[in-house]
C-alpha positions in Angstrom: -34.5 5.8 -23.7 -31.0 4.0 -23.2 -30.4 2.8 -19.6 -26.2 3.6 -18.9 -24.8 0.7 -16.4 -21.8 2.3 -14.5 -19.8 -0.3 -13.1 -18.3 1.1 -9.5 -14.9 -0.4 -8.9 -15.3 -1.6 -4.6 -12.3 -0.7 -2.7 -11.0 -3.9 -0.6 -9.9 -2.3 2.9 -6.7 -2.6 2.3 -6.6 -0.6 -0.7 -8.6 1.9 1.9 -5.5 1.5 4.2 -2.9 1.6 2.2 -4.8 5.1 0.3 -5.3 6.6 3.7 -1.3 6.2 4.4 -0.4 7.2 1.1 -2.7 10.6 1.5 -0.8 11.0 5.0 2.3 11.1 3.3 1.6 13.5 0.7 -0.1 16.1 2.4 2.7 16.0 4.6 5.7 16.2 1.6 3.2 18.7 0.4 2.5 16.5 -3.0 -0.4 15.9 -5.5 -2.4 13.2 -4.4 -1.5 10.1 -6.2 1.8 11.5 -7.2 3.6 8.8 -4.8 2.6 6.2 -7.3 4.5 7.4 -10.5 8.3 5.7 -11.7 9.5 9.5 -10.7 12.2 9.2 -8.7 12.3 12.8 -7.1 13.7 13.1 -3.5 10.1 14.1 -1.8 8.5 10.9 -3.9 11.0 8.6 -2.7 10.6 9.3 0.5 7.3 9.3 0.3 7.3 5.7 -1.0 9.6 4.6 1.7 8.2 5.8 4.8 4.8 4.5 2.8 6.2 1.4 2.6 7.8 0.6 5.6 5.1 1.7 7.7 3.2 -0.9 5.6 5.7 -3.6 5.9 6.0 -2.9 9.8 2.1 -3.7 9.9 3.0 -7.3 8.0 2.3 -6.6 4.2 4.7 -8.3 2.9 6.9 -6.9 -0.6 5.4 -9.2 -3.1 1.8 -7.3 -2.2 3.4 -4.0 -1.9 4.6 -4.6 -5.7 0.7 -5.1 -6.7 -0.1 -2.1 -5.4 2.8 0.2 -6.4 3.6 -1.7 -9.7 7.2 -2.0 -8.5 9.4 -4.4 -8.3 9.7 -6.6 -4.7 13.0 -5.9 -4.1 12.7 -1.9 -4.1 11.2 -2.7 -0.9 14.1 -4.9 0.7 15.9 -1.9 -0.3 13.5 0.7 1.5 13.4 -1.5 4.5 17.5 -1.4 4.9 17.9 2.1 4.3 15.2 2.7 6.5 16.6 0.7 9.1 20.6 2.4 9.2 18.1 5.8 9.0 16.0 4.9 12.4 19.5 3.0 14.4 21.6 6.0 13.4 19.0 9.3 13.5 22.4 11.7 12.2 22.6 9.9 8.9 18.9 11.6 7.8 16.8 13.2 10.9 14.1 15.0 8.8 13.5 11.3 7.0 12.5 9.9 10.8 10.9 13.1 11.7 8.6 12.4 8.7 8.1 8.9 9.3 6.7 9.6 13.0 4.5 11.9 12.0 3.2 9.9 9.1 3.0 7.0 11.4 1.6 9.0 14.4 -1.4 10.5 12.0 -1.9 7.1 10.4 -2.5 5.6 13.8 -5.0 8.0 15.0 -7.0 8.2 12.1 -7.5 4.3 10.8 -10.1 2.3 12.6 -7.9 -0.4 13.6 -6.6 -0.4 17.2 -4.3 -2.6 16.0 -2.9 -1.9 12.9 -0.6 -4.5 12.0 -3.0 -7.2 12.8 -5.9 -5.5 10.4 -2.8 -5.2 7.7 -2.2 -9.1 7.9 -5.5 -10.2 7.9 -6.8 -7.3 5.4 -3.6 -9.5 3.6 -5.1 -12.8 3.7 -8.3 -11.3 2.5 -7.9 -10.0 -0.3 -5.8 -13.2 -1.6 -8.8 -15.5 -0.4 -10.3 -12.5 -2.6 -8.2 -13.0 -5.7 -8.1 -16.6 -5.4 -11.9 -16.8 -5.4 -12.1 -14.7 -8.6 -9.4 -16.7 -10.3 -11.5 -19.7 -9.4 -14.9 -18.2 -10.9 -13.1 -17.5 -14.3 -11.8 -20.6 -14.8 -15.2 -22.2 -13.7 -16.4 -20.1 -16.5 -14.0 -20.9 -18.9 -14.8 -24.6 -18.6 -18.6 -24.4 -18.4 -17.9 -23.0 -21.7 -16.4 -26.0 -22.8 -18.5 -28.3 -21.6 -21.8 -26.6 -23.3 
């Protein structure tokens, strides 16, 4: 009898945050889940990714980590952040993008464990690079217990 190993990939919790947003978001623009991380560049999936995106940016993630986890390039986010910026100081230019982003932010808020959210995003931050970092570390402890044997 052959014993089969599955290997279960553990979410950090900011992956869990940053999943729990990006659901928000989509049942909201009415979308497929996991549609909001494609190169499609549809209105309802760019807004998507912006509100997405600066609601996580407003709790301190900073671009660099947003590009891990979208697979975009930092500086789409320096542009979401302006545009969303003239959209919140000037509500005519595009109302129905800051009535999404309340409600998306409002849901958010009631539904993640944190009380405060933008403290859990920073350290959640800091984690999972103390995370990364330590893994980096094992492999190249590997690599040169290798060598040495």
């Amino acid at each position: 009898m052959q014993t089969i190993t599955i290997k279960l990939n553990k979410m950090t919790e900011l992956e869990f945050e940053v999943n729990l947003i990006t659901t928000i978001t989509e049942k909201r623009l009415g979308l497929e889940v996991g549609s909001l991380n494609t190169k499609t560049k549809t209105e309802h999936l760019v807004i998507g990714r912006m509100i997405v995106c600066n609601i996580l940016m407003e709790g301190g993630i900073s671009p660099a980590k947003l590009g891990e986890h979208f697979y975009q390039h930092r500086t789409a986010y320096y542009h979401y952040a302006k545009n969303h910026k003239n959209y919140i100081q000037n509500p005519n230019i595009y109302p129905e993008y800051n009535e999404l982003y309340a409600q998306v932010f409002e849901e958010y808020e009631s539904r993640t464990a944190s009380v405060m959210f933008q403290d859990k995003l920073k350290r959640l931050e800091v984690i999972e690079d103390i995370d990364s970092t330590i893994k980096s570390l094992k492999e190249q402890k590997q690599i040169l217990t290798n060598l040495i044997n």
